[in-house]
C-alpha positions in Angstrom: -0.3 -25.9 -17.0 2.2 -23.2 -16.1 6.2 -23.8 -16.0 9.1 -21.3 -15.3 11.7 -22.6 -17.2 14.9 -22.0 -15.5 14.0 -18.4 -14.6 16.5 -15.9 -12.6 15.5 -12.6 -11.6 17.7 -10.2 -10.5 17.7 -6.1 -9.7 21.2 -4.8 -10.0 23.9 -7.4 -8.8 21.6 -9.1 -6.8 20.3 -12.2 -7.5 16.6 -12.5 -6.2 15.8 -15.7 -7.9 18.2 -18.1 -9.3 17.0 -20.8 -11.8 14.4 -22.0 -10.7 12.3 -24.7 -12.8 8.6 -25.6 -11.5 5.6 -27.1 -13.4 1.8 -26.0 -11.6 -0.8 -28.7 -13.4 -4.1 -27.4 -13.8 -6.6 -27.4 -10.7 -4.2 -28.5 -8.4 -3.6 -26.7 -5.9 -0.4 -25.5 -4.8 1.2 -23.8 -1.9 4.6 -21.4 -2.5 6.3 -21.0 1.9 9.7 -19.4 2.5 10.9 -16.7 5.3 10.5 -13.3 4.4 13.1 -11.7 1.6 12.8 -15.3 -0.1 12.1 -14.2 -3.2 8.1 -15.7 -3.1 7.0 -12.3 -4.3 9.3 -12.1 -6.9 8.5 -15.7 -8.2 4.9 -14.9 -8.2 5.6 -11.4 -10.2 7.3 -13.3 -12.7 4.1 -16.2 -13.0 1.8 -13.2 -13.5 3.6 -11.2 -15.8 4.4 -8.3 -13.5 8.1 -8.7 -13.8 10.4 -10.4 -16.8 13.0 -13.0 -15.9 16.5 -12.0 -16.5 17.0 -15.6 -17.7 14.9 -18.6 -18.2 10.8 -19.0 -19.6 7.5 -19.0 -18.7 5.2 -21.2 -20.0 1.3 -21.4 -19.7 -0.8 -24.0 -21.9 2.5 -25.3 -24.1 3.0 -21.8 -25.2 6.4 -19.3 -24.3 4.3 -16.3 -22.9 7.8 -15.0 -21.6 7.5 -11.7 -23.8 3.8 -11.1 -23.8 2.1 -8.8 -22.4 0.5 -9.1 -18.7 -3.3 -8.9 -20.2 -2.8 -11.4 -23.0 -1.4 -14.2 -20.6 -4.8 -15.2 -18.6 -2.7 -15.4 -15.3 -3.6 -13.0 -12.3 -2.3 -12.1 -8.9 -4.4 -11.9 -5.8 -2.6 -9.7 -3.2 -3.1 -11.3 0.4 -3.7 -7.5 1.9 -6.0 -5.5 0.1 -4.3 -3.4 -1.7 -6.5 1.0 -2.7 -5.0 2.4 -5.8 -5.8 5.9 -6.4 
């Protein structure tokens, strides 16, 4: 199971994400819409690990994994465009 607890995410002064609570159960399958500049990117950044809340936790099995580190979490993020790094 994975939850964000509350989470806000912000760059500067502006708010991208603003507490925002959700619980994903294992196998189900979910589906995350908005208009562009909604902040779906930035809620999927902080799922994976790619970016830290300003506020709030992320949970994955029962376990605050808020601080770890991206490789110890056993989340990933598929881009929808494929994506060449050097």
């Amino acid at each position: 199971m994975l939850e964000l607890r509350n989470v806000t995410k912000a760059v500067g002064a502006q708010e991208h994400i603003r507490d925002v609570s959700l619980t994903l159960q294992h196998g189900s399958l979910n589906v995350l819409l908005g208009p562009t500049l909604s902040g779906k990117t930035s809620l999927m950044r902080l799922m994976a690990g790619l970016d830290a809340p300003a506020s709030g936790s992320v949970w994955f099995d029962g376990k605050d994994v808020t601080g770890q580190p991206v490789q110890k979490r056993n989340v990933a993020m598929v881009y929808q465009q494929f994506i060449n790094y050097p």
